[in-house]
Structures are given as C-alpha cells and as structure tokens.
TORPA-4810 file (N, C-alpha, C, O; in nm, 3 decimals):
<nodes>
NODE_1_-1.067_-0.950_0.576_-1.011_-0.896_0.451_-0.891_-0.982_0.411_-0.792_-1.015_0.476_X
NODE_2_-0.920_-1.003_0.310_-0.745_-1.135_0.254_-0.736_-1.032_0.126_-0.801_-1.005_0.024_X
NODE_3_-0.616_-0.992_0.192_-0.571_-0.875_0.105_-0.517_-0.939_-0.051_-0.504_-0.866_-0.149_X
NODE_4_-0.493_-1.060_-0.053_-0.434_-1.158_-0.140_-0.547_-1.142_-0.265_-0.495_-1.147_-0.377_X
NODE_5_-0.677_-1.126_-0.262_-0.730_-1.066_-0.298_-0.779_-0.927_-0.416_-0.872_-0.905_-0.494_X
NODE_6_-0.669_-0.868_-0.376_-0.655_-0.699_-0.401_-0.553_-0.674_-0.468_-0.546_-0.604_-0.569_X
NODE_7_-0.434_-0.757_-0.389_-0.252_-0.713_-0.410_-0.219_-0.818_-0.507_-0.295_-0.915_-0.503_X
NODE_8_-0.145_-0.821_-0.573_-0.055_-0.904_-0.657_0.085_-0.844_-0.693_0.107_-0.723_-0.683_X
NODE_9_0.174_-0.931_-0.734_0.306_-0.857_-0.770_0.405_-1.010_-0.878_0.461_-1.117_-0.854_X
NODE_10_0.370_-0.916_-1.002_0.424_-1.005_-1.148_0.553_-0.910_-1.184_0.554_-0.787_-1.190_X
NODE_11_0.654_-0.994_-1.205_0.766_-0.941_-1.215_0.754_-0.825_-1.371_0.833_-0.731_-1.384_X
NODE_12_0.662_-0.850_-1.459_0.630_-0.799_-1.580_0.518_-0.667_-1.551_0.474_-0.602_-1.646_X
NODE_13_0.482_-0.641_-1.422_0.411_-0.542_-1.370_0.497_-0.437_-1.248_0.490_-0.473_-1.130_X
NODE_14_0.573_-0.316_-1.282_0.617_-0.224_-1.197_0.725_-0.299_-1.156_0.759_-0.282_-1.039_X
NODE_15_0.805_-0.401_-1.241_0.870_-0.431_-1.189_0.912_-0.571_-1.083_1.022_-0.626_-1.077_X
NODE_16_0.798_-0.601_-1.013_0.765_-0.699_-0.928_0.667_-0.629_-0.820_0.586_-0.697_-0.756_X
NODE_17_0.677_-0.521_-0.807_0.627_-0.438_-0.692_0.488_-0.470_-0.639_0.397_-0.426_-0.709_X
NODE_18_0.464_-0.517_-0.563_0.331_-0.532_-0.532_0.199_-0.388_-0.541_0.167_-0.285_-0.481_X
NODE_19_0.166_-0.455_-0.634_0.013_-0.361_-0.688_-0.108_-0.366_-0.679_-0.130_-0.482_-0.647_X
NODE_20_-0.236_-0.295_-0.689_-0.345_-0.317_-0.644_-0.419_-0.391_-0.791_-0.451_-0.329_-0.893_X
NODE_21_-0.431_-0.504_-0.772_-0.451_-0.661_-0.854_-0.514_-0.555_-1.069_-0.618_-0.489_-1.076_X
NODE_22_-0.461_-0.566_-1.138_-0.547_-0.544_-1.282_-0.486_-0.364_-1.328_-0.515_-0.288_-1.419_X
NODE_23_-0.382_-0.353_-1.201_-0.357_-0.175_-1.212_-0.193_-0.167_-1.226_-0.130_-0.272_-1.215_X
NODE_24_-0.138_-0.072_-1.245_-0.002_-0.027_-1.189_-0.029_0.040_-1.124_0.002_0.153_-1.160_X
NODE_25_-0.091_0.035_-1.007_-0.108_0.147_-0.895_-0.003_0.079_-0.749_-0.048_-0.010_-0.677_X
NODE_26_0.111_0.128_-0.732_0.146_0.034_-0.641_0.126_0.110_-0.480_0.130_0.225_-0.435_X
NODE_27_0.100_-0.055_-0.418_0.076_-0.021_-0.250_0.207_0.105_-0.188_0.199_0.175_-0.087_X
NODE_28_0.316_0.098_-0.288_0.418_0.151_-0.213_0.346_0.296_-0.227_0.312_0.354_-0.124_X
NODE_29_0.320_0.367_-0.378_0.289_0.529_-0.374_0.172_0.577_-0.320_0.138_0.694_-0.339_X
NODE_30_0.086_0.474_-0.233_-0.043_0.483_-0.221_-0.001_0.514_-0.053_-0.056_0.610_0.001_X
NODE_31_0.080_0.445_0.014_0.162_0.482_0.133_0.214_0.552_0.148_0.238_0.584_0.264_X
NODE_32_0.280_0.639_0.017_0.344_0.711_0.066_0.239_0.855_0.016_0.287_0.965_0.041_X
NODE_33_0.154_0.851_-0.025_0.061_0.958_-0.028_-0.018_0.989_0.137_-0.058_1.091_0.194_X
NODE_34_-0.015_0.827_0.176_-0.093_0.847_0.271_-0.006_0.920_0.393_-0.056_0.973_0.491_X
NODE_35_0.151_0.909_0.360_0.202_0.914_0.458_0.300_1.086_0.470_0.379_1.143_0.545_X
NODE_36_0.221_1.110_0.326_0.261_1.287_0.316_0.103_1.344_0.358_0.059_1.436_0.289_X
NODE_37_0.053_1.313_0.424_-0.084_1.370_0.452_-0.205_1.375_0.345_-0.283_1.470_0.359_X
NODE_38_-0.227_1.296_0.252_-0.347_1.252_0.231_-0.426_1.237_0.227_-0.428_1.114_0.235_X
NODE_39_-0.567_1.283_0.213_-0.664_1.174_0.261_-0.752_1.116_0.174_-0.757_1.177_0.067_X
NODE_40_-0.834_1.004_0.182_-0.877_0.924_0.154_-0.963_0.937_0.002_-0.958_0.855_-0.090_X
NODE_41_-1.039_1.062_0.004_-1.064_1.108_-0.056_-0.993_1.150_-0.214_-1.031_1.121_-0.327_X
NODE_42_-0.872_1.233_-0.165_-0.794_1.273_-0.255_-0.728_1.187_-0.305_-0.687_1.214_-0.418_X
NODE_43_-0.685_1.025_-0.236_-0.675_0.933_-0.306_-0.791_0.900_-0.404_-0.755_0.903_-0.522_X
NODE_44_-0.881_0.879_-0.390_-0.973_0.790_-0.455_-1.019_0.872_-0.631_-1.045_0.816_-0.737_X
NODE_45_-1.011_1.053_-0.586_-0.987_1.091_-0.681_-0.927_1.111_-0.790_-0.958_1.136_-0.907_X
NODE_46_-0.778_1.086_-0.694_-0.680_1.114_-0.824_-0.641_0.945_-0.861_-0.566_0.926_-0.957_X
NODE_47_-0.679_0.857_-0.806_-0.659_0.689_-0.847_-0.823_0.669_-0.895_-0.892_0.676_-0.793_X
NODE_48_-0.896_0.649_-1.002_-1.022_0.641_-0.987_-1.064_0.474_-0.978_-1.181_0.443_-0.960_X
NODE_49_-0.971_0.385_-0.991_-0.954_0.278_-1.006_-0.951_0.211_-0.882_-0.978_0.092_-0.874_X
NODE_50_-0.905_0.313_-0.736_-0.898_0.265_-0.658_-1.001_0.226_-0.574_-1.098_0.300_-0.592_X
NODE_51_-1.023_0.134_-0.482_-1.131_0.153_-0.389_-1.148_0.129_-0.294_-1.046_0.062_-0.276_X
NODE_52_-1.228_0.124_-0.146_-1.201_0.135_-0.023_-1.162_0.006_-0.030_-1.063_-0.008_0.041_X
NODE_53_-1.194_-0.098_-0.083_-1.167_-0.231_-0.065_-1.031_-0.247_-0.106_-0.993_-0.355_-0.061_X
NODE_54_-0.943_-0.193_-0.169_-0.850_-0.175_-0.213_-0.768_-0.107_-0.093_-0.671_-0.146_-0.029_X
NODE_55_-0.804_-0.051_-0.090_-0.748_0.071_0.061_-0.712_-0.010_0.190_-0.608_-0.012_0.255_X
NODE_56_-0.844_-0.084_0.207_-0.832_-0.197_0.317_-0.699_-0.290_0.276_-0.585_-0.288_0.323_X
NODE_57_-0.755_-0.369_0.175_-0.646_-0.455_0.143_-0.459_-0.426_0.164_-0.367_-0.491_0.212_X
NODE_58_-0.474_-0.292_0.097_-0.300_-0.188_0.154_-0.291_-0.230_0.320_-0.209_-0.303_0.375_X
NODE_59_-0.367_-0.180_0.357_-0.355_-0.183_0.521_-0.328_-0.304_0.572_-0.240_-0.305_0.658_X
NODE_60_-0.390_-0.430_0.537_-0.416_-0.553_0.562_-0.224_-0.651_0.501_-0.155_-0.747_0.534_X
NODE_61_-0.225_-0.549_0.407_-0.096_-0.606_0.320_0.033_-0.535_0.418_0.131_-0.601_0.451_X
NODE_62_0.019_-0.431_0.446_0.091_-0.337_0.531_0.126_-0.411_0.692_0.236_-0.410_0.746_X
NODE_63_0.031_-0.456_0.733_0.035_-0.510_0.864_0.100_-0.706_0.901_0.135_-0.777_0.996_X
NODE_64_0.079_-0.713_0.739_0.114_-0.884_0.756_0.283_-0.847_0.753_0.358_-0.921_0.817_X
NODE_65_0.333_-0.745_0.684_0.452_-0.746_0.618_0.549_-0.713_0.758_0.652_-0.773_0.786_X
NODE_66_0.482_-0.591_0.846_0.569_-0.528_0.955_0.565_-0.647_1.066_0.650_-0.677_1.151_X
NODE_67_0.427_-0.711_1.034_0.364_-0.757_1.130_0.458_-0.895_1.240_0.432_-0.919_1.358_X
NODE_68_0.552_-0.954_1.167_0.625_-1.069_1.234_0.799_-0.958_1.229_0.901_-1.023_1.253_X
NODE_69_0.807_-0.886_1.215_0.962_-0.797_1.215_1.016_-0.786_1.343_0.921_-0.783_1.421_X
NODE_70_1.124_-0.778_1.404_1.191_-0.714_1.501_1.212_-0.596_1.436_1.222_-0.618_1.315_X
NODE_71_1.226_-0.443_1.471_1.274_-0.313_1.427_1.391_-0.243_1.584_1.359_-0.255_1.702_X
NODE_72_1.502_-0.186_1.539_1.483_-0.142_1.633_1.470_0.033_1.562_1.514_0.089_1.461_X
NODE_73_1.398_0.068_1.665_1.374_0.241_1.698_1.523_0.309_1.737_1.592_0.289_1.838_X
NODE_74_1.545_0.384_1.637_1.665_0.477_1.679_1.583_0.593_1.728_1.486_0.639_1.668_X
NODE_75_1.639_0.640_1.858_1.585_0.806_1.935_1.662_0.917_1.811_1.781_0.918_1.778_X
NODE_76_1.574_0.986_1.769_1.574_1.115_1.686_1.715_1.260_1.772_1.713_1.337_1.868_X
NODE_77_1.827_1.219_1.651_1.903_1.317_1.746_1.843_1.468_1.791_1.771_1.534_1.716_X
NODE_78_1.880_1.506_1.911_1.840_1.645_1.950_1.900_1.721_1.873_1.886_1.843_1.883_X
</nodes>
C-alpha cells in the first residue's frame, strides 16, 4: 500500500492538513473517530467517499509518521 497514493496535503485544502487525495476528509478526524470507538462501518457511512483503500492508506500514513519517532511514555498518575 503507498499511501502517497490516497493522502495528499495542499496548503489551499484544510489548511495543509493531510487529506484523503480529491476530499476534505482529513486523516486527522478519521483517527480520531477511530479512536473514540468507531467502527469501520460507521465510518464508511457517514464519509461515503471514503474507502477501505483509503482506510488502509490512513494506517499506512499513520505508521510511516510514528514510525522513525523516539516517544517517551509518561506512567498515568494514580
């Protein structure tokens, strides 16, 4: 999957925000749907534009980005 493909980000589209390529649908609200519990489905419904290939591509775009990072993990105060 070459998410390069799917994603694009034009400063005259959302801003610069990287989007799913011909849409203002950006990878960011599509994450964060996924990441308020979601599913796949209820994406595809309420984005009709979207598509699994699209979905992939997020993931694929998602993993190049974290993918070379140092993070550190803060422990969750008690």
């Amino acid at each position: 999957m070459n998410w390069r493909d799917h994603i694009e980000a034009r400063p005259d589209v959302m801003g610069g925000k990287p989007v799913i390529r011909d849409t203002r649908i950006t990878v960011e609200i599509i994450l964060d749907w996924l990441a308020a519990g979601w599913s796949e489905a209820e994406l595809f419904e309420s984005y009709p534009r979207l598509s699994p290939d699209d979905l992939k591509a997020i993931f694929a775009f998602a993993r190049e980005v974290v993918g070379d990072q140092l993070y550190a993990v803060v422990p969750k105060a008690a």
